[in-house]
C-alpha positions in Angstrom: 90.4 106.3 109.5 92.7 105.7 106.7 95.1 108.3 108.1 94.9 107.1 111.2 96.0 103.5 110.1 98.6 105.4 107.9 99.8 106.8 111.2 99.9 103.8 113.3 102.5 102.1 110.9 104.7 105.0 111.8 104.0 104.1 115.6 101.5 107.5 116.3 98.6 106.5 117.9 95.5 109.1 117.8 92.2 109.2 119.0 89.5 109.0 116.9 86.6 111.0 117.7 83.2 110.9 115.8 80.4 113.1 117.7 77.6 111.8 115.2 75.9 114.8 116.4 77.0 118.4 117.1 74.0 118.8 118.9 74.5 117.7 121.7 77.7 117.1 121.5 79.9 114.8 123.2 82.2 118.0 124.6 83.3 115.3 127.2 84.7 113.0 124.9 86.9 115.7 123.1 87.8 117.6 126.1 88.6 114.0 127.5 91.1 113.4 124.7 92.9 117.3 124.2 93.5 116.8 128.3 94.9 113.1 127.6 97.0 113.9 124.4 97.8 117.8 124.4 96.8 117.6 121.0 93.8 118.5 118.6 92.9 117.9 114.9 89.2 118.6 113.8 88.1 117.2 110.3 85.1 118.2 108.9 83.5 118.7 105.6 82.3 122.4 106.1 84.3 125.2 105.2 86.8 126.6 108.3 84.8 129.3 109.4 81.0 129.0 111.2 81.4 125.7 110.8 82.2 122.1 113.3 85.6 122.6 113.1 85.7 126.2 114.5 83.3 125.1 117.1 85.3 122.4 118.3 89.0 124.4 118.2 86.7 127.1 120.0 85.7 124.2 122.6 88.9 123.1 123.0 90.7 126.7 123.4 88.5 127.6 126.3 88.2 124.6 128.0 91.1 122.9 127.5 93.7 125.9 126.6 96.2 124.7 129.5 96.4 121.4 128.4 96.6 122.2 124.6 101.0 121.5 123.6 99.7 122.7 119.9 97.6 124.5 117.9 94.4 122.9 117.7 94.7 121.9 113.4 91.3 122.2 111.3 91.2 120.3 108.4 87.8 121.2 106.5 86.9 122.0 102.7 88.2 125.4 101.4 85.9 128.5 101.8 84.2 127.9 98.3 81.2 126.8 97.0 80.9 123.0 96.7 81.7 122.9 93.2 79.8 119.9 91.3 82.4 118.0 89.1 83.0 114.7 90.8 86.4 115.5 90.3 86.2 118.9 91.6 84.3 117.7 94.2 87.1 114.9 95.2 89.7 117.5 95.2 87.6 120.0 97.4 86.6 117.2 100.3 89.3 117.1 102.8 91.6 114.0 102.1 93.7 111.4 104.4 97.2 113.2 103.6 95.9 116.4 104.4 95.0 114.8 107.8 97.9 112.7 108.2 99.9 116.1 107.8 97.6 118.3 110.4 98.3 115.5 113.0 101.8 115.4 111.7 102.0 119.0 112.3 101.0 118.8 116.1 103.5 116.7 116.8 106.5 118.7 115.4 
């Protein structure tokens, strides 16, 4: 959310999505929003591959492939243990500019 607002004060507007569940999940809602926008960014805490993120780029690239104007962005952790310094653990957790530039990047 706090890229989102970040993004607003620019004058982007985005959709903000959160499935609470990936199973079921609201395909709908997403599929809704690449159709209206021609855009995707998927956040999630797991790492890029076998994870939420892949599964919703992989939604939205055979369901909504026509309507995609981007790439679909993932922003997730890197493909690494969870390492257990809070510090560490901060740095390894996606962050709001690392959003703020996915979303950024869709639009160029």
């Amino acid at each position: 959310a706090a890229a989102i607002d970040a993004l607003e004060s620019e004058g982007i507007s985005c959709d903000l999505i959160d499935p609470r569940t990936s199973s079921p999940l609201d395909e709908g809602a997403i599929l809704e929003s690449v159709e209206a926008t021609g855009r995707l960014v998927v956040v999630d805490e797991s790492p890029p591959r076998c994870g939420l993120t892949a599964d919703i780029a992989g939604l939205a690239a055979s369901k909504a492939f026509h309507s995609l104007k981007a790439p679909v962005q993932q922003v997730s952790a890197p493909h690494s243990p969870t390492p257990f310094s809070p510090e560490l653990e901060a740095a390894y957790i996606p962050s709001a500019d690392q959003v703020t530039a996915a979303i950024k990047a869709t639009l160029a």
